[in-house]
C-alpha positions in Angstrom: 6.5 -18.5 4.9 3.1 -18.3 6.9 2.4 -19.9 10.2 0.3 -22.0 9.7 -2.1 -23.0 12.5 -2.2 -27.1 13.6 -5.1 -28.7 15.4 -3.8 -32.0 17.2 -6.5 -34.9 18.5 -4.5 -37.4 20.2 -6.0 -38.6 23.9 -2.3 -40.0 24.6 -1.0 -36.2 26.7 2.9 -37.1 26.2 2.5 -38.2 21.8 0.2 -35.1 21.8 2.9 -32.9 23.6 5.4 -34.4 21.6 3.9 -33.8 18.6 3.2 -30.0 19.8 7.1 -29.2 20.4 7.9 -31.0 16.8 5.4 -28.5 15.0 6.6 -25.5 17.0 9.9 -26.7 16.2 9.0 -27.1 12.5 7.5 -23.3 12.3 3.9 -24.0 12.7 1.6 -22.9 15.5 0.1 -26.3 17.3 -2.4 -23.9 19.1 -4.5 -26.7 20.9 -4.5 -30.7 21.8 -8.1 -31.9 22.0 -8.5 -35.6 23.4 -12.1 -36.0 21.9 -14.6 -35.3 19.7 -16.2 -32.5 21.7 -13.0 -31.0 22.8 -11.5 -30.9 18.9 -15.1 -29.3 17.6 -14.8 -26.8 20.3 -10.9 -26.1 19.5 -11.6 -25.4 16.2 -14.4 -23.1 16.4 -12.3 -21.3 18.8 -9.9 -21.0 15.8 -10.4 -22.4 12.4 -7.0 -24.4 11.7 -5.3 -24.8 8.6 -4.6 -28.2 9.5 -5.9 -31.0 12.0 -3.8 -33.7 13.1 -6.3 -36.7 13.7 -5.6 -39.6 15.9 -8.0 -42.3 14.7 -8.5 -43.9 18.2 -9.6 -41.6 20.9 -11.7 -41.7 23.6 -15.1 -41.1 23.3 -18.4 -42.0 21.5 -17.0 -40.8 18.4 -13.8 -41.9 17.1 -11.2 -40.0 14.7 -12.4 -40.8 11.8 -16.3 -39.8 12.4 -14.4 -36.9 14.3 -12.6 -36.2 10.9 -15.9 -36.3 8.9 -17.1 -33.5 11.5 -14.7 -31.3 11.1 -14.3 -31.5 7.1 -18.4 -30.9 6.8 -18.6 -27.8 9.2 -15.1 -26.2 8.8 -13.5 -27.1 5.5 -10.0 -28.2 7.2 -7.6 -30.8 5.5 -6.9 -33.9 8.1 -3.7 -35.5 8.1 -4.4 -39.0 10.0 -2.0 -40.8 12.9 -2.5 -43.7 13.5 -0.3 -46.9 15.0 -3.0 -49.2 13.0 -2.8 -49.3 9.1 -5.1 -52.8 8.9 -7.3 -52.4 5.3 -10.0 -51.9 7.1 -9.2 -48.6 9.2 -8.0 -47.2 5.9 -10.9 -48.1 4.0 -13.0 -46.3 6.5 -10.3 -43.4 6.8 -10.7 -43.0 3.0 -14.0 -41.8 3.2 -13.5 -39.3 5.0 -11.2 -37.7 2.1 -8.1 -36.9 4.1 -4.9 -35.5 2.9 -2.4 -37.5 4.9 -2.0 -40.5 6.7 0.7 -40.8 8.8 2.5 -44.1 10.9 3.0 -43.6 14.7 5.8 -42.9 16.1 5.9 -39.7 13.1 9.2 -38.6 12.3 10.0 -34.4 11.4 10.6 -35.2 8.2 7.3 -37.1 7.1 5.2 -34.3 9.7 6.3 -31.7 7.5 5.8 -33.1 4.4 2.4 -34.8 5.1 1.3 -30.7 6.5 2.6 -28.7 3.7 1.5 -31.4 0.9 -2.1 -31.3 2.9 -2.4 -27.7 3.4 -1.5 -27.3 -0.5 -4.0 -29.8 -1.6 -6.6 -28.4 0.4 -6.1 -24.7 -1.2 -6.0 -26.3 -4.8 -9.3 -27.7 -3.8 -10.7 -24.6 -2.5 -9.9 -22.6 -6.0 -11.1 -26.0 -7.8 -14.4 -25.4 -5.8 -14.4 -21.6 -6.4 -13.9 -22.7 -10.3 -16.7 -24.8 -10.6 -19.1 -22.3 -8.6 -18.3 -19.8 -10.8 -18.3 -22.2 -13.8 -22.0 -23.4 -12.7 -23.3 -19.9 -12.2 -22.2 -19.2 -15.6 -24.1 -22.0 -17.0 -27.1 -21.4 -15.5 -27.0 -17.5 -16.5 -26.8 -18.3 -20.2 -30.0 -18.4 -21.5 -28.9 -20.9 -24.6 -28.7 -24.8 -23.2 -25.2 -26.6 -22.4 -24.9 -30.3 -22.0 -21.5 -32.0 -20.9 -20.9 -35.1 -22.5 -18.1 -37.5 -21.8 -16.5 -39.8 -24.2 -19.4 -42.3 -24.3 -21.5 -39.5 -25.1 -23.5 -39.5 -21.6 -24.5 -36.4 -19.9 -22.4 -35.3 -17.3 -24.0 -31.7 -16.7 -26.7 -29.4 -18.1 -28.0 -25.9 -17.0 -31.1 -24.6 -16.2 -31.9 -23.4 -20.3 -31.0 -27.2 -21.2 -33.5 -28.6 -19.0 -36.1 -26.3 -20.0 -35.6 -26.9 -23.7 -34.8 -30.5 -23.5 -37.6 -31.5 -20.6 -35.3 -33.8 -19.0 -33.6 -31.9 -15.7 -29.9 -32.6 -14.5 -30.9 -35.6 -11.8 -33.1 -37.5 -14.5 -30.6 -36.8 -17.3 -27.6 -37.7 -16.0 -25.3 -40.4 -16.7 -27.8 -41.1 -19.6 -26.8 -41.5 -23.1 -27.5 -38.8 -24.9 -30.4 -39.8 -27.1 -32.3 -39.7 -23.9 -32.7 -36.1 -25.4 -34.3 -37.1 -28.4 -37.0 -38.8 -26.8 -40.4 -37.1 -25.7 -40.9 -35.2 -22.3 -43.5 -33.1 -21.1 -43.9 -33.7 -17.9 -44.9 -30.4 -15.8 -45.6 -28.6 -18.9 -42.1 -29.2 -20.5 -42.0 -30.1 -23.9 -38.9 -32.1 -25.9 -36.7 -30.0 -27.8 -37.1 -32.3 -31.1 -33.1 -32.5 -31.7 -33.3 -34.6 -34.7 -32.1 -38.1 -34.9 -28.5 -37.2 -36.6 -27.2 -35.0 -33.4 -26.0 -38.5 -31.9 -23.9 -38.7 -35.1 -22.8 -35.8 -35.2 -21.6 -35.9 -31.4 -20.1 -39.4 -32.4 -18.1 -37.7 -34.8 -16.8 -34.9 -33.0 -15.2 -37.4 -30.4 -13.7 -39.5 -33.0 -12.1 -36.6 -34.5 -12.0 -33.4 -32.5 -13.8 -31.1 -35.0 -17.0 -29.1 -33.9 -20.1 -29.7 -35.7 -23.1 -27.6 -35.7 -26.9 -28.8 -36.9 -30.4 -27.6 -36.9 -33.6 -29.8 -36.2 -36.7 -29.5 -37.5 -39.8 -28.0 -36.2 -40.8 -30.1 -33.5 -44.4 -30.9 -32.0 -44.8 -27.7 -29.7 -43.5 -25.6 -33.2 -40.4 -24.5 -31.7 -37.0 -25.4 -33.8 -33.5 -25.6 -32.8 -29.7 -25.2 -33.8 -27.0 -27.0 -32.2 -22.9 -27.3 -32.2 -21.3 -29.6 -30.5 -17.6 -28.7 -29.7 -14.9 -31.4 -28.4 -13.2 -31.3 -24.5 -9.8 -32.5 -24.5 -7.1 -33.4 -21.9 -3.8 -31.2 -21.4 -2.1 -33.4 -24.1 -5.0 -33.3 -26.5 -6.9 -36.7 -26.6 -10.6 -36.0 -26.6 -12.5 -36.7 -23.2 -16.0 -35.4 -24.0 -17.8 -32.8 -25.7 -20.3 -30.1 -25.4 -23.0 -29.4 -26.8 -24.5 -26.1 -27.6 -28.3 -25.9 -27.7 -30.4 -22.6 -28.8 -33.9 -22.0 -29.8 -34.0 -20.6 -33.2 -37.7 -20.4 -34.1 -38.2 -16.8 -34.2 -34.7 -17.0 -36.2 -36.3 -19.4 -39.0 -40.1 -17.2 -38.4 -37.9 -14.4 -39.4 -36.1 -15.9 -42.2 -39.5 -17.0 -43.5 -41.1 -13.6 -43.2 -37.7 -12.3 -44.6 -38.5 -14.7 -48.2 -41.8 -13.9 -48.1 -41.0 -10.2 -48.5 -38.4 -10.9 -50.8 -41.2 -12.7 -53.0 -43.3 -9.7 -52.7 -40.8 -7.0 -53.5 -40.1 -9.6 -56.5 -43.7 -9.7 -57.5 -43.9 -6.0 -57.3 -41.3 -5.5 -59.3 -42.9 -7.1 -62.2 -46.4 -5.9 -61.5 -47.7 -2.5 -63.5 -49.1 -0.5 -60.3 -52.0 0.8 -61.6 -53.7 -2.6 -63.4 -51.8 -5.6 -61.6 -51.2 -7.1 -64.7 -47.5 -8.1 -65.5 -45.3 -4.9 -66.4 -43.4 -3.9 -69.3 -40.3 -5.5 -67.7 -42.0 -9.3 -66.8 -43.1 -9.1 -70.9 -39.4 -8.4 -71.8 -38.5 -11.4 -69.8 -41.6 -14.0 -71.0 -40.8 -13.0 -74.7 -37.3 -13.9 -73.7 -37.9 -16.9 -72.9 -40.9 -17.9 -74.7 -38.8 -17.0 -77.6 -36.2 -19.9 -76.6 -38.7 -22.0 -76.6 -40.6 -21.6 -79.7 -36.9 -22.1 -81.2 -37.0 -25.7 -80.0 -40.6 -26.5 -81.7 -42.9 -24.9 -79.1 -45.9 -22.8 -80.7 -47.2 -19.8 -79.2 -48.8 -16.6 -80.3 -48.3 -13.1 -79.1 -51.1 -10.0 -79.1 -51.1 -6.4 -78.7 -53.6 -4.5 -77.7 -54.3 -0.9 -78.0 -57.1 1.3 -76.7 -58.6 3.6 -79.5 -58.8 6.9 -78.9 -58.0 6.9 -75.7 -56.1 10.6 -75.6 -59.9 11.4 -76.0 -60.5 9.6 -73.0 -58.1 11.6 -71.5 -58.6 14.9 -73.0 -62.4 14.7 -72.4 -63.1 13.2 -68.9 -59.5 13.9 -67.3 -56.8 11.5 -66.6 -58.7 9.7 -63.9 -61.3 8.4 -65.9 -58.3 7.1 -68.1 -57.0 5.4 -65.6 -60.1 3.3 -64.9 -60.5 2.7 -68.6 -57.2 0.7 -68.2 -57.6 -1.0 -65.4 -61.3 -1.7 -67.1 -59.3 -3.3 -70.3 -56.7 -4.9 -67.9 -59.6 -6.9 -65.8 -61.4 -8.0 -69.2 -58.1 -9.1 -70.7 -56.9 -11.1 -67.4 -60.3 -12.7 -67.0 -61.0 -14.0 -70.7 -57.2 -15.5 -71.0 -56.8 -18.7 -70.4 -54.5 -19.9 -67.2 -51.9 -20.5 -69.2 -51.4 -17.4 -71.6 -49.7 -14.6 -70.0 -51.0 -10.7 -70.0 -48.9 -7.7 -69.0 -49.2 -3.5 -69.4 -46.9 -3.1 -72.7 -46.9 0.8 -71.5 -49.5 3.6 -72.0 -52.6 2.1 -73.0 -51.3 -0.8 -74.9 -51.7 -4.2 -73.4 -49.5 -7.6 -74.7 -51.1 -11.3 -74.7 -48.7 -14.2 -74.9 -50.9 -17.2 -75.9 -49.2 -20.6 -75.8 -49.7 -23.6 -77.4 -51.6 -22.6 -80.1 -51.6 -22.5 -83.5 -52.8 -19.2 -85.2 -56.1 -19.7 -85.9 -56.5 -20.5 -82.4 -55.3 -17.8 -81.3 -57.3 -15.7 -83.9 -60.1 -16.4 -82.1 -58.9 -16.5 -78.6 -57.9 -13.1 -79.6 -61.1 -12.2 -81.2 -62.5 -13.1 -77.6 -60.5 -10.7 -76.1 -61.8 -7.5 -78.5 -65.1 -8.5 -78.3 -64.7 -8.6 -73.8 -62.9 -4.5 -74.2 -65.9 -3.6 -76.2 -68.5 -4.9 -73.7 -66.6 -2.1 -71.2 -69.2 0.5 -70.0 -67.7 2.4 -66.8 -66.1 5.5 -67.0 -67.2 5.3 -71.0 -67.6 2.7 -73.4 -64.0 1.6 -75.0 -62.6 -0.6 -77.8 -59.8 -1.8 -78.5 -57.6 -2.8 -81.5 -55.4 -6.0 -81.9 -52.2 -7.4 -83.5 -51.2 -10.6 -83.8 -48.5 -13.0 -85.0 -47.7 -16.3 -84.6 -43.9 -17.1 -83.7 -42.1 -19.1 -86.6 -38.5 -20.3 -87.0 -38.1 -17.5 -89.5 -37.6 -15.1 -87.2 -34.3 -17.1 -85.9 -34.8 -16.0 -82.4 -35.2 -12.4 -82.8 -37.6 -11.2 -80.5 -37.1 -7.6 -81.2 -38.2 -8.7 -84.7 -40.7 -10.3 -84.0 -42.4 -7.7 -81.8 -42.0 -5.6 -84.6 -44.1 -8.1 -86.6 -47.1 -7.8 -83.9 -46.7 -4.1 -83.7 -47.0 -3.6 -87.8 -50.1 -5.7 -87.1 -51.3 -3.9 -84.9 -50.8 -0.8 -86.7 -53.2 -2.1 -89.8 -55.5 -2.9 -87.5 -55.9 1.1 -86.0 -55.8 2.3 -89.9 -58.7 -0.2 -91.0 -61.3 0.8 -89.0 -60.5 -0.2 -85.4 -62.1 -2.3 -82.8 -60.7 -5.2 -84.9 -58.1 -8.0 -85.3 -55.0 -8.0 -87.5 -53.0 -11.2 -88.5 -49.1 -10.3 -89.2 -48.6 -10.9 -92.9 -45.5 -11.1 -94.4 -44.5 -7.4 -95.0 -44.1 -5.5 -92.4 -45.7 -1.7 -92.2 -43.9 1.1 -91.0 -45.0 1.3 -87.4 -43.6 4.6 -86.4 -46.5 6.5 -86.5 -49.0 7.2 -83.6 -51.7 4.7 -82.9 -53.9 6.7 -81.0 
């Protein structure tokens, strides 16, 4: 067992004596009697003690208990109090002081040693306590996101450095304050309220009623920042709930991110269903508007579907090179997209042929809207004048949903119209020509 050092302050010589040859006795090292204040402050900074012995009455200005006070503030030593005087007024003033002990006059062996070891055990257990929450403190303030104690009323009991600065409120103003004091606005110094969202008190409530951790986001608040929460319940050694925390991070570039992230994802999308060259709908967009415009035109909706096909345009090709070609597209796919109307729906079939979903129409309508489209091609100067011929067929119930077959009705249009002259407009009939041939 260690020896532990004893510090006694008793201005009575034979009880201090006494009590030195009981601690030697006992195993401990009674180094030094002090009779007063001064003497006991410089006997300890001679050598710390482990323990001090305190008389409450000595002589002096300063008695043992504002002696005891002393020597707890500048050296951290436990004080086991003698005394001959137990009236409730001595002790309440001995209790502020925090001592470890208090023992009766005349002391017997027994209750020294007990009231020392008990003391000098405490004291330790308060030390590593202190360490603890030094360490524990540190910690907090280190971590950049914001932690809030909460006990079970849901007032704030702590919060580091990152939960003042997101919140506004510091530590001092915050605590013992319920915890919708965080809701409310701050921005005093600069700061700026962290915008929690009015359900986080519910949340917390809930957590303490049942122990489960809870998480939350809130929206953007006025400075444009947004943030995430969980709250996460403290409970005793035998599990009953005693607070909570709750876990506060800044997740605006998170959510900017996520945004940008969609926005991308909408652009690959729209990519995907874009033809490159004309920015007109692709081959694959048609496939899935026929699809669906099909579905529709089985439950009674009317709409109409064109192609289009440059004539001659290998010549284009053959003559003036493939670049010229390629503007004469993108020529056609401007004069298509801006004579539609917002509704209708134009997309790059592939090659040089061009589709026009018309809605809502009947098929005269779209005869002439149709009509308008040839004459726009044929107005088309730059690389070299173009035209263009058209099929077209209106969607009936007779084609029970088959939009395979009826593409093949548009395309056999389109194929009389390239073998009657050109630079003109077909209607589907009812027979269907053998569209396998070229339409150059």
């Amino acid at each position: 067992m260690p020896k532990y050092s004893v510090l006694i302050v008793e201005d009575e010589r034979i009880v201090a004596m006494d009590l030195q040859q009981m601690l030697t006795a006992l195993g401990y090292d009674a180094y030094a009697i002090a009779s007063s204040a001064t003497e006991a402050f410089a006997r300890a900074s001679e050598k710390r003690p482990d323990v001090v012995l305190m008389d409450i009455r000595i002589k002096g200005q300063m008695d043992g208990i504002r002696t005891a006070a002393v020597l707890r503030e500048k050296f951290d030593v436990p004080i086991v109090y003698l005394t001959a005087h137990a009236d409730d007024a001595t002790i309440a003033r001995a209790k502020k002081t925090a001592p470890h002990g208090y023992l009766l006059k005349p002391v017997k062996s027994t209750e020294m040693k007990s009231a020392i070891e008990v003391s000098i055990y405490r004291n330790e257990m308060e030390k590593e306590l202190r360490t603890r929450e030094a360490l524990f403190r540190d910690t907090l303030a280190s971590i950049a996101d914001g932690i809030v104690t909460l006990d079970a009323r849901a007032h704030i009991v702590q919060m580091n450095a990152a939960a003042e600065n997101l919140t506004g409120w510091s530590h001092t103003e915050a605590r013992g304050k319920s915890l919708e004091l965080l809701l409310c606005p701050k921005s005093d110094g600069g700061r700026h309220p962290a915008a929690l969202g009015t359900e986080l008190p519910d949340l917390v409530e809930a957590v303490l009623a049942d122990g489960l951790t809870r998480h939350g986001e809130s929206g953007e608040g006025p400075t444009g920042r947004s943030f995430g929460y969980s709250v996460t319940a403290l409970a005793d050694p035998v599990g009953r709930v005693v607070g909570a925390v709750l876990h506060l991070h800044d997740i605006t570039e998170r959510r900017q991110s996520d945004s940008e992230i969609r926005v991308l994802h909408a652009h690959l999308a729209e990519l995907a269903k874009t033809d490159e060259l004309t920015g007109v709908a692709n081959h694959r967009a048609f496939k899935e508007r026929l699809k669906q415009i099909v579905a529709e035109g089985e439950r009674g909706r009317a709409f109409a579907l064109a192609l289009c096909d440059l004539d001659d345009f290998k010549g284009i090709n053959d003559d003036l090179g493939h670049r010229a070609g390629d503007q004469a597209l993108v020529g056609v796919a401007r004069a298509l997209k801006n004579n539609v109307r917002e509704t209708d729906f134009v997309a790059r079939y592939g090659g040089d042929e061009f589709c026009i979903l018309f809605t809502d129409v009947t098929e005269e309508v779209a005869v002439a809207l149709t009509e308008r489209l040839r004459r726009s091609v044929a107005l088309i100067r730059e690389p070299i004048s173009v035209t263009a011929s058209f099929g077209l067929c209106g969607y009936s119930k007779s084609f029970h949903g088959d939009a395979s077959a009826f593409l093949d009705a548009v395309d056999a249009a389109l194929y009389r119209s390239k073998h009657a002259g050109r630079n003109r407009v077909e209607l589907s009939r009812d027979e269907q020509a053998d569209s396998s041939q070229g339409l150059d």
